[in-house]
C-alpha positions as CSV (number, residue, x, y, z in Angstrom):
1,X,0.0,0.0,0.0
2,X,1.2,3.7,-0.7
3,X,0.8,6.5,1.6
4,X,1.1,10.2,0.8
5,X,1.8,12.7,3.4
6,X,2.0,16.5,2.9
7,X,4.6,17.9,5.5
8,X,4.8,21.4,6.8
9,X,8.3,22.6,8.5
10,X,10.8,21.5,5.8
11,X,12.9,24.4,4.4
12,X,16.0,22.4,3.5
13,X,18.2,19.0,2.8
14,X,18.8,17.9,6.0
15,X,15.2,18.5,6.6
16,X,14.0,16.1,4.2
17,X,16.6,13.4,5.6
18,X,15.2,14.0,8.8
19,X,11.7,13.2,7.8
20,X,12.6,10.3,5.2
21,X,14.7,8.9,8.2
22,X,11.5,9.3,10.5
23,X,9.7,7.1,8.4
24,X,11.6,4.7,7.9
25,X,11.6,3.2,11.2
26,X,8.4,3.1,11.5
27,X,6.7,-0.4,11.9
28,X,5.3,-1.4,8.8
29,X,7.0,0.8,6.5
30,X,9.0,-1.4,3.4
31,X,10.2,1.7,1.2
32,X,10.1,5.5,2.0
33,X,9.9,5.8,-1.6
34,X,10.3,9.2,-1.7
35,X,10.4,12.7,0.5
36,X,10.0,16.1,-1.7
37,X,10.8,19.3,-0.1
38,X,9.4,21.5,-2.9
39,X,6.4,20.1,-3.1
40,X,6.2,19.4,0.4
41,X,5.1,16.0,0.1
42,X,6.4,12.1,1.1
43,X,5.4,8.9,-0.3
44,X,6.1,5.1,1.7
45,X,4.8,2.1,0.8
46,X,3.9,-0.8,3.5
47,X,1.5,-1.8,5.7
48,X,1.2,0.8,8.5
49,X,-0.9,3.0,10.5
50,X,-1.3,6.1,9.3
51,X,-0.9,7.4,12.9
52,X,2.1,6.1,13.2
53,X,3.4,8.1,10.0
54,X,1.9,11.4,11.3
55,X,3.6,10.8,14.9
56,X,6.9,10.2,13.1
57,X,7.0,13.0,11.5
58,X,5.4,15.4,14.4
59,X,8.4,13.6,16.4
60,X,11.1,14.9,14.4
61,X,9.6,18.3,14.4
62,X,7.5,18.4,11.7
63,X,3.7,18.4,11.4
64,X,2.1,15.8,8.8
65,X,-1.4,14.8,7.7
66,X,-2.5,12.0,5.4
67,X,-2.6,13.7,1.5
């Protein structure tokens, strides 16, 4: 399954590693296939809560919500 986020707070490259990073360890998640900071957006595939994704993301200091 693929899940789209739209992420608020990222202004630069380590932001996007931060975020991509984020995601990856959450349970579930096969592939963060990709984290776009221009069109302030990430895409993982996997089985996962969509919770989880937004609670990754808040924890690294961004705010996220299902696209």
């Amino acid at each position: 399954m693929r899940t789209k986020l739209i992420i608020h707070g990222m202004s630069c490259g380590h932001c996007v590693d931060a975020v991509r990073e984020a995601l990856s360890k959450v349970r579930g998640v096969d592939k963060v296939v990709d984290v776009d900071l221009e069109r302030a957006e990430a895409i993982v595939e996997g089985q996962t809560d969509t919770d989880q994704l937004v609670a990754a993301v808040a924890e690294a200091g961004y705010q996220g919500k299902v696209a």
